[in-house]
LONUNU-699258 format. One line per 10 residues: number of its first residue (from 1); for each residue x, y, z of N, C-alpha, C. Coordinates in steps of 0.02 Angstrom, whole numbers, plus 50000, padded with zeros to 5 digits. Each point is the difference from the previous one (the first is absolute). Example, Ala and Ser with C-alpha at 12.3 -4.5 7.8 and 13.67 -1.06 7.14 Angstrom:
2
1) 50660:49716:50390:49955:50059:50000:50045:50060:50000  49982:50053:49964:50042:50059:50003:49961:50055:50037;
END
This chain:
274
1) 49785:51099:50115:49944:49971:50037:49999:49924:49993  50009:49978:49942:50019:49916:49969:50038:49981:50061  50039:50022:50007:50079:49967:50023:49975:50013:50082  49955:50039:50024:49994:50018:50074:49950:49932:50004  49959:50003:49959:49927:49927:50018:50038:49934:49989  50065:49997:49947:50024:49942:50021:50037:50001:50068  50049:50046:50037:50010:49975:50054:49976:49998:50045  49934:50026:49984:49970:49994:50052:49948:49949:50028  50006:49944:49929:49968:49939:49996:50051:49962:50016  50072:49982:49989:50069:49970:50048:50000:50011:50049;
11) 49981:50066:50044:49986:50020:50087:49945:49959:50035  49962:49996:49950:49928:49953:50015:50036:49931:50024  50035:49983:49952:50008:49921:49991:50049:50007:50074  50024:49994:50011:50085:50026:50054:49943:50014:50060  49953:50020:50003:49970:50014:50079:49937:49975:50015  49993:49935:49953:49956:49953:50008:49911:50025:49966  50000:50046:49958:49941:50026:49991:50003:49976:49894  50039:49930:50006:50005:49965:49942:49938:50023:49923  50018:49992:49954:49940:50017:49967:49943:49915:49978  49944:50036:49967:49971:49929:50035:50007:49938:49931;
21) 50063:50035:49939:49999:49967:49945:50056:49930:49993  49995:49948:49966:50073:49979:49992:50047:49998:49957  50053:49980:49986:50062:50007:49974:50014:49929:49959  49995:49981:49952:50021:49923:49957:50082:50030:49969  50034:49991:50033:50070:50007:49963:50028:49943:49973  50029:49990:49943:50009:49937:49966:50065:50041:49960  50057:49938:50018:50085:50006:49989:49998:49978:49916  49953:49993:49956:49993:49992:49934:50034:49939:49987  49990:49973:49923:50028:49936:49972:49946:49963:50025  49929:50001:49983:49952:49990:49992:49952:49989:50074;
31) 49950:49998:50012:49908:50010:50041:49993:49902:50012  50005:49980:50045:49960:49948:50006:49931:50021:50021  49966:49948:49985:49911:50000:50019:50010:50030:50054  50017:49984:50061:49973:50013:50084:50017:50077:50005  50052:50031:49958:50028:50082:50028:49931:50043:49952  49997:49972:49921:49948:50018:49961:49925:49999:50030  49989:49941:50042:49938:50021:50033:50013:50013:50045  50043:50034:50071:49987:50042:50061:49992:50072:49958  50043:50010:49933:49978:50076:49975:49934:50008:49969  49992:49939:49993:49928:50021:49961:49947:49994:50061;
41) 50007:49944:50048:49945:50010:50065:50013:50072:50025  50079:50020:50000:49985:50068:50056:49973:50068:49955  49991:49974:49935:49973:50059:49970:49914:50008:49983  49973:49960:50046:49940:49977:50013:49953:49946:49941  50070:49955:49983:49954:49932:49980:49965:50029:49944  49930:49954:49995:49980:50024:49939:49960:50053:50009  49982:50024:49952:49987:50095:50000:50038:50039:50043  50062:49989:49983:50054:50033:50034:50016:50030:49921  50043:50076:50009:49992:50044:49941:50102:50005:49994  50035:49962:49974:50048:50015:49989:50029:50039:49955;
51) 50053:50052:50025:50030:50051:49943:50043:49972:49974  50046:50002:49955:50073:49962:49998:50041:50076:49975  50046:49984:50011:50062:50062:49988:50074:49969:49958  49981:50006:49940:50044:49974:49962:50055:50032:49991  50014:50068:50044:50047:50033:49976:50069:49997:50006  50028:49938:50010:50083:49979:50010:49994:49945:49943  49959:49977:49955:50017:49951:49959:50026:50010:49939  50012:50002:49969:50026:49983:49922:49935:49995:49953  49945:49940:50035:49934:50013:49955:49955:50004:50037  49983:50040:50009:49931:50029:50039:49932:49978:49974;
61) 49993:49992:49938:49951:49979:49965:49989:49920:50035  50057:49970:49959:50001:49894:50023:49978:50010:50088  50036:50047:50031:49994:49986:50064:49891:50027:50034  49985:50037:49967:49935:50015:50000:49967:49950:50003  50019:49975:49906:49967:49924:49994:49991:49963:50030  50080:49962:50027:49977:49936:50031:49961:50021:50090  50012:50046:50033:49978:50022:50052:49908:49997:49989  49981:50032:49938:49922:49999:49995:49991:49927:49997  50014:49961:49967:50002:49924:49992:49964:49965:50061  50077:50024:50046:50007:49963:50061:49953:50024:50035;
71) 49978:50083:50008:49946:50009:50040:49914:49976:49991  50001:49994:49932:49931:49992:49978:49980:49926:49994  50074:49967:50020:49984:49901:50009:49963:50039:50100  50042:49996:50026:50004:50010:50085:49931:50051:50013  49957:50024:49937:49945:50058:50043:50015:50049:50024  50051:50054:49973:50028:50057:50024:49998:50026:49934  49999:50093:50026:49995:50026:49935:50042:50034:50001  50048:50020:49936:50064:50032:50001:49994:50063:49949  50021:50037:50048:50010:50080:49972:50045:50030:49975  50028:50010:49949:50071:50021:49972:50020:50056:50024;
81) 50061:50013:50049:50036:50055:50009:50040:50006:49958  50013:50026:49930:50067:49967:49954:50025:50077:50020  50056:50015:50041:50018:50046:50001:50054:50018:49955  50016:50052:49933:50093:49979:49986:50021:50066:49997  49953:50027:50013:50056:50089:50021:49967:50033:50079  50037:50035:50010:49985:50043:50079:49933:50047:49984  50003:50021:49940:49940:50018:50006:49918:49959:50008  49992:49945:49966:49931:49978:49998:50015:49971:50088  50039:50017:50040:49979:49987:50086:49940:50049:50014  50024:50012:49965:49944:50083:50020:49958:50006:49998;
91) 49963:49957:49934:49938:50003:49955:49944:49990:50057  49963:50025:50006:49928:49986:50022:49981:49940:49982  49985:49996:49947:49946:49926:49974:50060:49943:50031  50062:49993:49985:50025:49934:50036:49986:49996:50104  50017:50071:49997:50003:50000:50091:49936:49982:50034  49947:49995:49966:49939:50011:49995:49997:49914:49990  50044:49976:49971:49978:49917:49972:50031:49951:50063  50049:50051:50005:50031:49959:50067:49986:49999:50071  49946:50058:50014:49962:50008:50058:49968:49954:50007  49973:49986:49933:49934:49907:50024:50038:49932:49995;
101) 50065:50011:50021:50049:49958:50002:49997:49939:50084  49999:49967:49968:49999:49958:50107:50073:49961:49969  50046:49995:49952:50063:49977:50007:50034:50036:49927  50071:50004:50022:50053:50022:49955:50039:49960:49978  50021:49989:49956:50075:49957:49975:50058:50041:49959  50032:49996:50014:50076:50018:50004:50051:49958:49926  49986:49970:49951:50043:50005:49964:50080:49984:49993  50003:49948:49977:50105:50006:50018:50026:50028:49915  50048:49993:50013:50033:50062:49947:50080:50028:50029  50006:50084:49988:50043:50054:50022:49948:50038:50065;
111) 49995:50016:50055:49999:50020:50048:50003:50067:50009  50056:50008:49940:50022:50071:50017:49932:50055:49958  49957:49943:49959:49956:50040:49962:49932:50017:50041  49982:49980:50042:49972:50011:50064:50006:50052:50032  50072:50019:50021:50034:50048:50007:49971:50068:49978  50043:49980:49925:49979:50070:49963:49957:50007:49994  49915:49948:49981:49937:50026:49987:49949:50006:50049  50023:49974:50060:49927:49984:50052:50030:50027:50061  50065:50001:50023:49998:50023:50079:49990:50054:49994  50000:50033:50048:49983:50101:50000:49926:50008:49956;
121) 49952:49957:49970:49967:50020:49973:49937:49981:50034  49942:50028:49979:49932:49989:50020:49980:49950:50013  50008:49935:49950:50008:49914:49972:49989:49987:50066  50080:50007:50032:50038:49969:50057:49947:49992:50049  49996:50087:50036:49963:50028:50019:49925:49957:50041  49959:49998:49926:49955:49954:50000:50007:49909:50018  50042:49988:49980:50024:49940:50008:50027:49980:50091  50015:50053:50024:50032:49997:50075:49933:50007:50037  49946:50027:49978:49948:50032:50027:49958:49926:50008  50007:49975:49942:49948:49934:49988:50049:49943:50057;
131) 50035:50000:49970:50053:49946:50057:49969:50010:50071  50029:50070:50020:49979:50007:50077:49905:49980:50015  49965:50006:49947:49951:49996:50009:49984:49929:49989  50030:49944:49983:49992:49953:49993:49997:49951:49921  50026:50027:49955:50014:49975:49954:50050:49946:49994  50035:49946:49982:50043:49985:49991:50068:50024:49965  50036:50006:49985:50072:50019:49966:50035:49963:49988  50024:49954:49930:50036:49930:49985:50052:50036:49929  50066:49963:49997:50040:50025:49948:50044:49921:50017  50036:50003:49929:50054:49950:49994:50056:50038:49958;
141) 50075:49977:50041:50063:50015:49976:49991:50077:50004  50017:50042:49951:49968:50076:50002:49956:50021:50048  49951:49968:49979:49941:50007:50039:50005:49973:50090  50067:49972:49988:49992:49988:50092:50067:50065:50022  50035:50033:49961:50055:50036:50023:49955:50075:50000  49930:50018:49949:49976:50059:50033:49962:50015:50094  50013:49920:50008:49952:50007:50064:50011:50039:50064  50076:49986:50006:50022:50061:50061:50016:50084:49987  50025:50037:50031:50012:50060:50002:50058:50009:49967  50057:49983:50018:50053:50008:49985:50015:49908:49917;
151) 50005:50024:49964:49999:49955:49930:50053:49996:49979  50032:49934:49984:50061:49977:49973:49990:50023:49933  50015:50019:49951:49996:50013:49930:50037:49921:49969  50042:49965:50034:50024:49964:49963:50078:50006:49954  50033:50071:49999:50042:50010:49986:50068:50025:50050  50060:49968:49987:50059:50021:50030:50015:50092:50016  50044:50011:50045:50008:50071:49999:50032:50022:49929  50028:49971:49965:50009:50025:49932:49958:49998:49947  49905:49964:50014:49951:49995:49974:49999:49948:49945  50049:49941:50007:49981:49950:49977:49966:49932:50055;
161) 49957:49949:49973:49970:49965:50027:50061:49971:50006  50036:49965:50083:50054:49965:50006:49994:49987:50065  50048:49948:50014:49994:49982:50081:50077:49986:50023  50053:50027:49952:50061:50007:50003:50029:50045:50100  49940:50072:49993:50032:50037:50036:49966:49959:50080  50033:50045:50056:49992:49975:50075:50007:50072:50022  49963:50003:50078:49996:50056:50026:49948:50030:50013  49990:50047:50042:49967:50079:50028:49998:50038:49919  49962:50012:49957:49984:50050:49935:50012:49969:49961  50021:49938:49988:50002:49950:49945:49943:49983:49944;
171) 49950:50012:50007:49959:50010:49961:49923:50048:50021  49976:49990:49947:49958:50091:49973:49920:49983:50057  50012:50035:50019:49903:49997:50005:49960:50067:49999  49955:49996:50004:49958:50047:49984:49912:50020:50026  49961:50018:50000:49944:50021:50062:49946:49948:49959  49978:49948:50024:49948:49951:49985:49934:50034:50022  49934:49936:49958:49938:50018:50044:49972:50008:50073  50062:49953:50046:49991:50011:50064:49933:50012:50059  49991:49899:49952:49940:49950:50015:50015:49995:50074  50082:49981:50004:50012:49962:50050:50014:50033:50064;
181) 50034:50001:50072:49992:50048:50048:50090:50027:49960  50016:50044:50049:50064:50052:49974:50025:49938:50059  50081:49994:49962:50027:49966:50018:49999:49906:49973  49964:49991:49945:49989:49943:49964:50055:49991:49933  50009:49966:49979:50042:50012:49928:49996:49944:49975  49981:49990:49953:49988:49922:49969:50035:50007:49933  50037:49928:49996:50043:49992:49938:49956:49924:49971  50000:49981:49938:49963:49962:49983:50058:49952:49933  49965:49938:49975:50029:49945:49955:50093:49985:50063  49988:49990:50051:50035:50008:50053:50069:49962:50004;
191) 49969:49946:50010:50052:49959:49996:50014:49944:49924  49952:50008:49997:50006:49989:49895:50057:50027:49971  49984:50072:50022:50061:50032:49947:50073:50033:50054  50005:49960:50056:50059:50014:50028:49985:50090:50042  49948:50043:50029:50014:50047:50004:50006:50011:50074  50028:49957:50048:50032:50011:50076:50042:50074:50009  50040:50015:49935:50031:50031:49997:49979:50063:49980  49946:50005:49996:49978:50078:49986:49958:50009:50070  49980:49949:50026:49934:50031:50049:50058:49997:50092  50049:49970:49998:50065:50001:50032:50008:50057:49981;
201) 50017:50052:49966:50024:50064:49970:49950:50051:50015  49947:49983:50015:49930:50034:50015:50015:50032:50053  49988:49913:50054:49973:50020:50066:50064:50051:50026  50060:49997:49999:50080:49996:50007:49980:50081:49995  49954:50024:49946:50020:50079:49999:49936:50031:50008  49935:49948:50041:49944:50044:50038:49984:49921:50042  50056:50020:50045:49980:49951:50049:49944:49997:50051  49949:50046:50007:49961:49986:50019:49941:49984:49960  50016:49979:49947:49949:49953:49929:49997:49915:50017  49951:49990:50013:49992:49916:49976:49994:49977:49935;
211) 50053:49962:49988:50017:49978:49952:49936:49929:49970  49962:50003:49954:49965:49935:49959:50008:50002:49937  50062:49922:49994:50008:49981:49939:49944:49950:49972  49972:49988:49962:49937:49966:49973:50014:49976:49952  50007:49929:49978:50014:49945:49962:49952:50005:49962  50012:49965:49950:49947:49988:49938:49955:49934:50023  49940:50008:49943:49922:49988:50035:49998:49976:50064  50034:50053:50060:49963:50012:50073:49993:50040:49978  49938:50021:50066:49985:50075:50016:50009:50012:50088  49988:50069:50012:49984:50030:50052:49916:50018:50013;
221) 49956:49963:50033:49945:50057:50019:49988:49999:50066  50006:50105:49983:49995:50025:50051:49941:50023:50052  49991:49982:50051:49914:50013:50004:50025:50052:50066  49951:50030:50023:50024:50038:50081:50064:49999:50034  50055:50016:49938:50073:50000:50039:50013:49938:49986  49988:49930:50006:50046:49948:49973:49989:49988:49957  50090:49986:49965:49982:49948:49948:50018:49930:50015  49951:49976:49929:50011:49925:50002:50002:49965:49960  50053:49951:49987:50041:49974:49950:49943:49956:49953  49994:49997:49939:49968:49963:49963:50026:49983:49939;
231) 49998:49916:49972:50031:50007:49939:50045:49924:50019  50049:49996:49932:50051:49948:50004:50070:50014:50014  50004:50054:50021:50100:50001:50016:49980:50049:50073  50068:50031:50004:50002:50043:50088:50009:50091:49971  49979:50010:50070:50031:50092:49994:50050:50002:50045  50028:50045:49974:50071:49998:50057:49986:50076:50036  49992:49983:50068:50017:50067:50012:50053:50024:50047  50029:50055:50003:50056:50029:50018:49988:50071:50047  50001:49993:50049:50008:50038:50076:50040:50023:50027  50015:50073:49972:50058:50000:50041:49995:50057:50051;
241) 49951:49998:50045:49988:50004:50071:50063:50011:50049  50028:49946:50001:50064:49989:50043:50061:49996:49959  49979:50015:49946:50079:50002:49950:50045:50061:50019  50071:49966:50019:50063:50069:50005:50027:49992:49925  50003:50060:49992:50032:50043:49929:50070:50013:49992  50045:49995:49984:50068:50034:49975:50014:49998:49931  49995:50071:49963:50024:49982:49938:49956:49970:49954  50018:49951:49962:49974:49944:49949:49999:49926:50047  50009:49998:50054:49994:49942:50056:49964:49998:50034  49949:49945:50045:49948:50020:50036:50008:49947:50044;
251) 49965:49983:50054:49997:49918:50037:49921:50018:50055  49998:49961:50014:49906:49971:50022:49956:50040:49975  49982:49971:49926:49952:50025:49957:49956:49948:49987  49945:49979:50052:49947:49958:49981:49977:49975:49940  50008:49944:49967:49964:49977:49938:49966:49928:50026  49943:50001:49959:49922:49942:50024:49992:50000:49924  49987:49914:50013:49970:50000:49917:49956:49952:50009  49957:50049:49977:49903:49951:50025:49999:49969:49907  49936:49925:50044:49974:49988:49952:49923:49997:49995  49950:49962:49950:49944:50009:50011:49974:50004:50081;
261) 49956:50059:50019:49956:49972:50038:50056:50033:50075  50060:50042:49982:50025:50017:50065:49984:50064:49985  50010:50056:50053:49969:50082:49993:50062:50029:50051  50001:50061:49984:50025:50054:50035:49969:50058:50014  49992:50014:50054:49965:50084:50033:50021:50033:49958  50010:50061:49961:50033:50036:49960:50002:50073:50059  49990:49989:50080:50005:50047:50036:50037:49980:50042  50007:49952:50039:50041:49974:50036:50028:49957:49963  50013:49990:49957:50030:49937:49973:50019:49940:50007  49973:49966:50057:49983:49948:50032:49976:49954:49945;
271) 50019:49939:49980:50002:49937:49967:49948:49940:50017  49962:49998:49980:49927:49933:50033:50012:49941:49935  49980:49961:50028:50021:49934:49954:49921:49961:50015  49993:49959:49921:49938:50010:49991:49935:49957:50044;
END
């Protein structure tokens, strides 16, 4: 039933019946002010009730901390989702904490722990419910690779983190929260850390995926189907619409690399400059 209400919130998005929440995606390697406050305005400013979801970090605790910090300077009140096993998705009293939620945050970290503890589960569930209903939804690094359907894990087909291989199955992915419409795929720390070559390897083997690579401190926010570039570096994105395929070879495969303040339809994919 999970898995039917998420696609059936991606069908929404794809036939214009958008949900009415937004999207702060941030390519990690740190938040300038302006991306930090569109997530905190779109999570309704002050007495806005933020959850945070620490569950891809290493310290969940530090990451609590400084998040309460930051919310209780800005007039927002923050609700701990500390999720670290599949079961407390489940729990009543948290699902229950996250209903009086008007924004989420997303956590950078492993990705893949997301995975194992929150998709398919109730958490999610709730979390897609609030989105469509108008909550906000913000993550960095990790936290920006749970946002589509289909999720890079970050590791090679032999399951090491590498950017050695090329190709159609070249590296792993796996079923994300699937914030974004079906057909989205976002790779993040983008061009920082050289990864053309994995999200090239993406589109190549679900070519009807739009490809968004997301640089460190930009973001993406997404409001009614567009996004729009915010931050100090570019997103790259990659279209391959009109791309011909042979093999490990390809030719007219659209790439645009916006900077602050340019947007893309994420339905037609049409390019506006700011």
């Amino acid at each position: 039933m999970l898995r039917l209400y998420a696609l059936l919130l991606c069908t929404c998005l794809l036939t214009g019946a958008a949900p009415k929440g937004t999207l702060v995606i941030v390519g990690g390697g740190g938040m300038p002010q302006e991306i930090l406050d569109a997530f905190l305005s779109a999570s309704g400013g002050k007495g806005g009730v933020v959850g945070i979801i620490p569950t891809s970090t290493s310290d969940p605790d530090g990451a609590l901390k400084e998040w309460k910090e930051d919310l209780d300077k800005a007039g927002l009140t923050m609700v701990p989702l500390d999720v670290r096993s599949r079961e407390q998705a489940s729990d009543p009293e948290l699902l229950a904490r996250a209903r009086t939620c008007t924004g989420f945050w997303f956590s950078g970290g492993d990705q893949g722990r997301v995975g194992d503890k929150i998709v398919g589960t109730p958490l999610q569930k709730v979390v897609l419910e609030r989105y469509a209903a108008g909550a906000c939804v913000g993550g960095t690094s990790a936290g920006a690779a749970i946002m589509s359907k289909v999720m890079l894990t970050g590791d090679d087909r032999h399951g090491k983190e590498a950017l050695s291989e090329f190709g159609p199955g070249a590296y792993q992915t796996r079923e994300g929260m699937g914030f974004l419409p079906t057909g989205v795929i976002v790779d993040q720390h983008f061009l920082r850390r050289g990864r053309e070559n994995r999200l090239f390897s993406i589109v190549m083997e679900r070519p009807d995926h739009l490809g968004l690579g997301i640089d460190e401190a930009t973001a993406l926010v997404v409001k009614d189907g567009q996004a729009r570039v915010l931050g100090k570096r570019s997103v790259m994105v990659f279209d391959p619409a009109g791309m011909q395929l042979k093999g490990e070879s390809f030719r007219d495969l659209r790439i645009h690399v916006l900077r602050a303040g340019q947007s893309i339809d994420l339905t037609t994919r049409k390019v506006s400059q700011p």
